[in-house]
C-alpha positions in Angstrom: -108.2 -2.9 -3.2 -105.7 -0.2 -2.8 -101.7 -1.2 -3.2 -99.3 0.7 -0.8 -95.9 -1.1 -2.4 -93.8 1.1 0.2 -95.3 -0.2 3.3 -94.5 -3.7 2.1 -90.5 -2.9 0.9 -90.3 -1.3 4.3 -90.9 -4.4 6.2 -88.1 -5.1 9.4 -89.6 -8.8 9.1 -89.6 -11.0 6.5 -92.7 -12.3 4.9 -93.7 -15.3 7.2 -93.3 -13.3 10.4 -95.0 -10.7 8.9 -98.3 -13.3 8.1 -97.6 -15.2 11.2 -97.9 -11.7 13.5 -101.0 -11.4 11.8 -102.6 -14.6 12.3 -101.7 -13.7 16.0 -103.0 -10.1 16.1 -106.4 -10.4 14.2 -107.0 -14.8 14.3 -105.9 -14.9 17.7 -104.1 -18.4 16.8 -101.0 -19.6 15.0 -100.6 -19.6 11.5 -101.4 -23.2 9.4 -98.9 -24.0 6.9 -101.1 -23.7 4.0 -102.5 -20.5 5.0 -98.9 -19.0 6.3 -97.5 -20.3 2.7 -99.9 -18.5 0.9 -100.0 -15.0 2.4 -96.4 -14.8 2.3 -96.1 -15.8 -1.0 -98.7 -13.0 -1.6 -96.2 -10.3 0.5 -93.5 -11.4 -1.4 -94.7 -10.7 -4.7 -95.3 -7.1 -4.0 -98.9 -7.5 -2.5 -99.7 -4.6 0.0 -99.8 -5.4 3.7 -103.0 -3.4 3.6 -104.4 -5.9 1.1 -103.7 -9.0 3.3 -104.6 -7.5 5.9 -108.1 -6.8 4.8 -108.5 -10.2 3.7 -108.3 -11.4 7.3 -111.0 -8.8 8.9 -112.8 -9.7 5.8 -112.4 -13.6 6.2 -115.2 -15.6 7.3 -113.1 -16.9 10.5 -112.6 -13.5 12.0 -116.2 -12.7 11.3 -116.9 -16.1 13.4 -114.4 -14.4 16.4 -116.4 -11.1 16.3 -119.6 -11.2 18.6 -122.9 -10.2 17.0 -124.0 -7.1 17.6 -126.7 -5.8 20.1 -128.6 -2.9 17.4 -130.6 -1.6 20.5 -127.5 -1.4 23.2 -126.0 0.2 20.0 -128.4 2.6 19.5 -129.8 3.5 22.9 -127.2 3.6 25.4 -129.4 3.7 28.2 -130.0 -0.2 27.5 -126.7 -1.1 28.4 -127.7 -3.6 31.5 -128.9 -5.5 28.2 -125.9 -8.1 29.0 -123.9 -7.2 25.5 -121.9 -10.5 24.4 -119.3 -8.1 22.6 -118.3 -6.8 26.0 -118.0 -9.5 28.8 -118.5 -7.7 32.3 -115.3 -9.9 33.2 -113.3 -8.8 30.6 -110.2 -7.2 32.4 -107.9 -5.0 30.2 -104.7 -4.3 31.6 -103.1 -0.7 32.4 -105.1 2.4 32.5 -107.8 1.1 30.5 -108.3 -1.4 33.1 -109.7 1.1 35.7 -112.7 2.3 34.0 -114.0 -0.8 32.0 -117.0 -1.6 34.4 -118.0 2.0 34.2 -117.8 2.7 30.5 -119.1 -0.7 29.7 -122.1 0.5 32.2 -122.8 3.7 30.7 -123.2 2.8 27.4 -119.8 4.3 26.3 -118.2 1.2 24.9 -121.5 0.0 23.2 -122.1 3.7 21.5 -118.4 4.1 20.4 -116.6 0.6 20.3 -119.3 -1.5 19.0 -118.3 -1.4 15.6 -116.7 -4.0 13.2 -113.5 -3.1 13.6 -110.9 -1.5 16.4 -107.8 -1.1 16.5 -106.1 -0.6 20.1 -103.1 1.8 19.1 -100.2 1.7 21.2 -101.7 -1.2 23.8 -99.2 -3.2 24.9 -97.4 -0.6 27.2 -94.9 -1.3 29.9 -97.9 -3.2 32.7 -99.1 -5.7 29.6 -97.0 -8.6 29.7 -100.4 -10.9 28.5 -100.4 -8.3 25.5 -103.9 -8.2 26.0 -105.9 -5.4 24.1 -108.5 -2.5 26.1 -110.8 -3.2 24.1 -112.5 -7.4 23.6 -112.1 -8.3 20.0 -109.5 -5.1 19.7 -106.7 -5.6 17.2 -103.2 -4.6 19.2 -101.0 -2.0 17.2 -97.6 -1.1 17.8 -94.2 -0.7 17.0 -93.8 -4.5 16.8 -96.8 -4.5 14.7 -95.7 -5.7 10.8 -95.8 -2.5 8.6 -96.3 0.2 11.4 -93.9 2.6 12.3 -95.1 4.5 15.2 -97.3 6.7 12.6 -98.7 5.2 9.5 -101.4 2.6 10.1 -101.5 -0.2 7.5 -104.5 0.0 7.4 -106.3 1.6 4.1 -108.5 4.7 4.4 -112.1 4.3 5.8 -111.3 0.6 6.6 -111.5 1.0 10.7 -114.5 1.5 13.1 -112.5 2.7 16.1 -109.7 4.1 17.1 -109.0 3.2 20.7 -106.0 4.5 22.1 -105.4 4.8 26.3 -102.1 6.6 27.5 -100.6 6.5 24.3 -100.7 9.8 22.5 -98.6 11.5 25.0 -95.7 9.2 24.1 -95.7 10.0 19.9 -93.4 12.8 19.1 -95.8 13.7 16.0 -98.6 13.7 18.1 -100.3 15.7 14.7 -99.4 12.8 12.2 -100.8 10.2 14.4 -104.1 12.0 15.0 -104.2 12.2 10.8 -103.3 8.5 10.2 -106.3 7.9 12.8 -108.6 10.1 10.8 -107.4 8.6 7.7 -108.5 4.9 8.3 -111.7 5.6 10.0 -114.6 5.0 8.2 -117.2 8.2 7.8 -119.4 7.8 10.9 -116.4 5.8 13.0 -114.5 7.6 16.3 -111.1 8.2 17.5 -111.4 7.1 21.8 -108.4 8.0 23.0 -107.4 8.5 27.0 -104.0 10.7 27.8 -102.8 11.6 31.5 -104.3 14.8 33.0 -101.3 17.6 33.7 -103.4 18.3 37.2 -104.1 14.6 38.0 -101.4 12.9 36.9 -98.0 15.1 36.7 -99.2 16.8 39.2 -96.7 20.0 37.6 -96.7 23.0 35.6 -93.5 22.1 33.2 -91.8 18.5 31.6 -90.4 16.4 32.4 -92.5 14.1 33.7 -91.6 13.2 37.2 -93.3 9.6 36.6 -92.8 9.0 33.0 -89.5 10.7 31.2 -91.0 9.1 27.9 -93.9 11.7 27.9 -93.2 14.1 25.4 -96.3 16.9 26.5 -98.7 17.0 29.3 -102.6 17.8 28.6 -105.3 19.8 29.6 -108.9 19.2 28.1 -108.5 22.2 26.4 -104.9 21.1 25.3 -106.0 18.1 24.2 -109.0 19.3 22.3 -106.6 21.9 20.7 -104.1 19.3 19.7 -107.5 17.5 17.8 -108.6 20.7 16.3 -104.8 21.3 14.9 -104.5 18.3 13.4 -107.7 18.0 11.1 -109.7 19.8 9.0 -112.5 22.0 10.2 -115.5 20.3 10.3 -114.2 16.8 9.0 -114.9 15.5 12.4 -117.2 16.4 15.8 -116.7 15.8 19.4 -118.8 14.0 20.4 -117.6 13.3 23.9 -114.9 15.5 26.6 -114.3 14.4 30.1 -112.0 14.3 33.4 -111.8 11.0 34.5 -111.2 11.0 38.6 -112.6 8.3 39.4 -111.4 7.0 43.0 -108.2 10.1 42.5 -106.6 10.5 45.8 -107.0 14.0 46.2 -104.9 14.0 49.2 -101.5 12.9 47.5 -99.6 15.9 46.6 -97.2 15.8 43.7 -94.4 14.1 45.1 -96.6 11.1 45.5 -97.6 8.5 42.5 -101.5 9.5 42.2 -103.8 7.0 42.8 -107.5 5.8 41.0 -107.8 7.4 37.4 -106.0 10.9 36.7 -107.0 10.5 32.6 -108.4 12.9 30.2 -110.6 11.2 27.8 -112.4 12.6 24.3 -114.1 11.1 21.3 -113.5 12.3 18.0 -115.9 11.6 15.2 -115.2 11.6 11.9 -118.1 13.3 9.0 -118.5 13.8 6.1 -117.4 17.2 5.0 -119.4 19.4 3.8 -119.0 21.2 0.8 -118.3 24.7 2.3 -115.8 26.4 3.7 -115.9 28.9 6.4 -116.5 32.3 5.3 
């Protein structure tokens, strides 16, 4: 197992809040005292956050907390009234991710793209998340409280993540380019990037920033803008798109700009990431 020694001497928490956000984050319980005692021990003796925290997604009681998987809803999306137990049809995530559940879990979308091991949901607990409840069931919650992350770096190692899920977060990270790295970087070969931003023409409703409804938004998207942002970031053919859309589902057409919008008014793509070839472009 790969050591990062920086991520852990850059800790804000000390070593039993650290293991105790973890238990909460991945073991969705409190830490015991044995268990608490001996990760932090572990932290403190310069073992990498990335370590311990493969040892819990690799730990026989998260395996027991992830449902099994369906291979047919997996790989024939077309099956997905095949009730899926890693997706309950009342699971109700909170925010923007919230409004089109139903319909992705429907289609096949979160079976063919979120069905995996491992997902992390970056940036999830927002301002409308009190519950700090993931978009995702079984998701792992990142952000900025999140022990080791800084709003860029995962601690996570490379090719250790399934998914990347990440709803109305990207237009909030200054280094929108960094981040969309760091999320290439964990994924494993043959894993995705799902990530949701505000549409420009949905949701701003205006040409120029700042946002009228969020000053926090550092850009506003177009599909093209957001596939551009994507295509800057990584490597030519280290990664496919595999899936572009408008979300307007239920959008209010008739509430002009100075009005909140209303339904969805998202952008959403999936990036996955391949194995590059051994050629260039000529």
């Amino acid at each position: 197992m790969k050591k990062t020694s920086g991520i852990a001497a850059n800790l804000t928490l000390d070593a039993d809040e650290a293991v105790s956000q973890l238990y909460r984050a991945i073991l969705r319980r409190d830490p015991d005292a044995g268990g608490l005692r001996h990760h932090a021990d572990r932290l403190r003796q310069g073992v990498s956050l990335e370590s311990i925290i493969s040892d819990f997604l690799t730990s026989n009681e998260y395996g027991r907390l992830k449902p099994a998987s369906n291979p047919s809803v997996l790989s024939d999306p077309s099956q997905a009234s095949v009730p899926d137990p890693r997706f309950p049809p009342d699971f109700d995530p909170p925010g923007e991710a919230g409004r089109s559940y139903t319909t992705r879990l429907a289609s096949g979308f979160l079976a063919r793209y979120c069905g995996g091991q491992t997902t992390l949901d970056v940036g999830f607990s927002g301002y409308d998340n009190p519950d700090r409840k993931p978009g995702v069931p079984g998701a792992i919650g990142i952000d900025l409280d999140y022990p080791g992350y800084d709003g860029l770096r995962l601690p996570f190692d490379e090719g250790s993540v399934d998914t990347i899920f990440s709803s109305h977060c990207l237009e909030h990270i200054l280094f929108d380019h960094a981040a969309i790295r760091d999320w290439y970087r964990v994924l494993k070969v043959g894993g995705f990037i799902v990530c949701m931003v505000p549409h420009q023409a949905l949701y701003e409703k205006r040409r120029y920033l700042p946002s009228k409804w969020n000053q926090d938004h550092k850009r506003m998207y177009t599909a093209s803008a957001l596939v551009r942002s994507f295509e800057e970031a990584l490597e030519v053919n280290s990664f496919r798109v595999r899936h572009l859309a408008e979300n307007d589902a239920n959008f209010n057409y008739a509430l002009g700009p100075e009005v909140h919008s209303e339904g969805a008014y998202e952008i959403e793509i999936v990036i996955e990431k391949i194995v590059v070839p051994g050629w260039k472009l000529a």
